[in-house]
C-alpha beads as a LAMMPS data file, in Angstrom:
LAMMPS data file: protein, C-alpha beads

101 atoms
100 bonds

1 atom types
1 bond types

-500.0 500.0 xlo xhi
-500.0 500.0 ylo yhi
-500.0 500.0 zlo zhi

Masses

1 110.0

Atoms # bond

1 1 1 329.206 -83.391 344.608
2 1 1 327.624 -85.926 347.224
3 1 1 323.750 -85.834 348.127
4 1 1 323.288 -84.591 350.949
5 1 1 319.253 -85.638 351.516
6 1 1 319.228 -88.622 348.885
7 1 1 321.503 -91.738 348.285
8 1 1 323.453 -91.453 344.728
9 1 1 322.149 -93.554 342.384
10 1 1 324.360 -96.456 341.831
11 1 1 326.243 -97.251 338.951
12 1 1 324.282 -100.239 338.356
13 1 1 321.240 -98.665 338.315
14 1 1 323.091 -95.811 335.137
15 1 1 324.594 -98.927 333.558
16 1 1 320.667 -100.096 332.941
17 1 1 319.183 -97.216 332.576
18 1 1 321.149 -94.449 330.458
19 1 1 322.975 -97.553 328.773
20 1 1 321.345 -101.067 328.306
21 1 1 317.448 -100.200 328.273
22 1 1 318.642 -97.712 325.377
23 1 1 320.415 -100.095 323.253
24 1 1 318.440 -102.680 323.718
25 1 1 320.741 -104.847 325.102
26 1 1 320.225 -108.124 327.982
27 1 1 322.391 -108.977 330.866
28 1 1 323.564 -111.719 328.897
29 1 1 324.527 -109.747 326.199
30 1 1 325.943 -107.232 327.967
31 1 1 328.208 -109.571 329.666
32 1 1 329.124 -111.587 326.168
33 1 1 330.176 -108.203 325.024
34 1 1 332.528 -107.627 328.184
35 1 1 333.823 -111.420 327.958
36 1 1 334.721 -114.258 329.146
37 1 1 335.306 -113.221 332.940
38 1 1 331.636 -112.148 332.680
39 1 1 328.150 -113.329 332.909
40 1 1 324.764 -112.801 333.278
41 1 1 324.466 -113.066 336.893
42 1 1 327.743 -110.602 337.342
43 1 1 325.628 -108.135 335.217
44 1 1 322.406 -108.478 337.315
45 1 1 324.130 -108.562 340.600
46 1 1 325.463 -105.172 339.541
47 1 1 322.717 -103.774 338.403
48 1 1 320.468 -104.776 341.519
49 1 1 323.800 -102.718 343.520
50 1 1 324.934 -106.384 344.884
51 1 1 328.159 -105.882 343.761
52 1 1 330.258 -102.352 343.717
53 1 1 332.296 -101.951 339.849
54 1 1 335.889 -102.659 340.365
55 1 1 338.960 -100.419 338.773
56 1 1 339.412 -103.467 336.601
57 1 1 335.218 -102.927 335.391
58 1 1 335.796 -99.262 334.902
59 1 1 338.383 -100.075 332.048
60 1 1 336.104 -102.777 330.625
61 1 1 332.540 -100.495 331.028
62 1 1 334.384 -97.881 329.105
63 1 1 335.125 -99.359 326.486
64 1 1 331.966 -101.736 326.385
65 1 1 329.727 -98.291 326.133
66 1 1 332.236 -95.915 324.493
67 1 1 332.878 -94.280 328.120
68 1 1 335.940 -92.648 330.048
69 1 1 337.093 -95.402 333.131
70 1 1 336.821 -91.978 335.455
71 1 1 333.197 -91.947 334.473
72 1 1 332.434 -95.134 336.206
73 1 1 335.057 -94.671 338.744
74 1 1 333.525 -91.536 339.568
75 1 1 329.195 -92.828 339.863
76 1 1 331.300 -95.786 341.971
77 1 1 332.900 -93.442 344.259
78 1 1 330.377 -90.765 345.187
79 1 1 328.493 -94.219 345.833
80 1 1 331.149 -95.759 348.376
81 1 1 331.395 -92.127 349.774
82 1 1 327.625 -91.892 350.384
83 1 1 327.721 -95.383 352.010
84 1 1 330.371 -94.898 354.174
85 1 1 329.393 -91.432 355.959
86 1 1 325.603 -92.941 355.824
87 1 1 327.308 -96.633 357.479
88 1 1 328.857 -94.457 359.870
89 1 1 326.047 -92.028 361.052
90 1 1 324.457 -95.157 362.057
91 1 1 326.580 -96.789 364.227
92 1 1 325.475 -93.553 366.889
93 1 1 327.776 -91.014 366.340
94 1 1 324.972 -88.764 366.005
95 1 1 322.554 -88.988 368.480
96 1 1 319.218 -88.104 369.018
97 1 1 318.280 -85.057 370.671
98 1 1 316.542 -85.520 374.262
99 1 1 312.463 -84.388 373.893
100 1 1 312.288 -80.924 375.919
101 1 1 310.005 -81.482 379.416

Bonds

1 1 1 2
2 1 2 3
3 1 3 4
4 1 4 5
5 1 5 6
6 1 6 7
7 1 7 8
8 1 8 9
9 1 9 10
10 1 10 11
11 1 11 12
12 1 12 13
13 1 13 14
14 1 14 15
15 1 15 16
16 1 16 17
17 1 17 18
18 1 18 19
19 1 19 20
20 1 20 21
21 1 21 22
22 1 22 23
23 1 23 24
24 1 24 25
25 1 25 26
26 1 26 27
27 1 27 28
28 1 28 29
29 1 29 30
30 1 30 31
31 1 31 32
32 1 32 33
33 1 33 34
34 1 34 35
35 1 35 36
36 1 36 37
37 1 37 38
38 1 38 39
39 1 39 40
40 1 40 41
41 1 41 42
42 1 42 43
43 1 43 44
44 1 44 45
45 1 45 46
46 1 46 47
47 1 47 48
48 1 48 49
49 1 49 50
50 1 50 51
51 1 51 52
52 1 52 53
53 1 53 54
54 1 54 55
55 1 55 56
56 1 56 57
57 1 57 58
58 1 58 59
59 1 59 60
60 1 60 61
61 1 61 62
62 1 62 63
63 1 63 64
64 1 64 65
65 1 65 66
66 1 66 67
67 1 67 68
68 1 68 69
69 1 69 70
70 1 70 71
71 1 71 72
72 1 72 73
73 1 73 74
74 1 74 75
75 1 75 76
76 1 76 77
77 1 77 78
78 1 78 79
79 1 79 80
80 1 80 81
81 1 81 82
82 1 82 83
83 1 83 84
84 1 84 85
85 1 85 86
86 1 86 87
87 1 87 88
88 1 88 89
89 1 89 90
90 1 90 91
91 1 91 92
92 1 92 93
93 1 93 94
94 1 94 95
95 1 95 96
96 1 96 97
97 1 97 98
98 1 98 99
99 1 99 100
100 1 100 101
């Protein structure tokens, strides 16, 4: 279900919180435990919501943190969702309303 009065939280932000602060683990590590496509500054640039997760991250997150792929597809989507109504609200599709006389 999307927010409707706050922006999701974004994956980046669940990947530090719920996963790395608790197992104590660094950007760096994190990323030498996803591989060689990875490093430190991929990490960070997802957790500061940078950079979006991928369908090729989803597989690697998951089994990085003992997750489904669908769960990070999921945070990822509600995310782009959010973005994308919020991106297009304003542009002026919805306007103000005119102040009574």
């Amino acid at each position: 279900m999307l927010p409707k009065r706050r922006k999701p939280t974004h994956p980046g932000v669940i990947l530090l919180e719920e996963f790395l602060k608790p197992l104590r683990l660094t950007s760096r590590q994190f990323a030498e435990t996803l591989g060689n496509d990875w490093n430190e500054y991929k990490v960070e640039a997802i957790i500061q919501g940078k950079e979006n997760l991928t369908e090729k991250n989803f597989e690697e997150f998951a089994t990085a943190l003992g997750t489904t792929p669908q769960f990070w597809q999921r945070l990822q989507s509600i995310y782009r969702q959010w973005e994308g109504n919020h991106r297009h609200n304003e542009k002026g599709s919805l306007k103000p309303w005119k102040k009574a006389q």
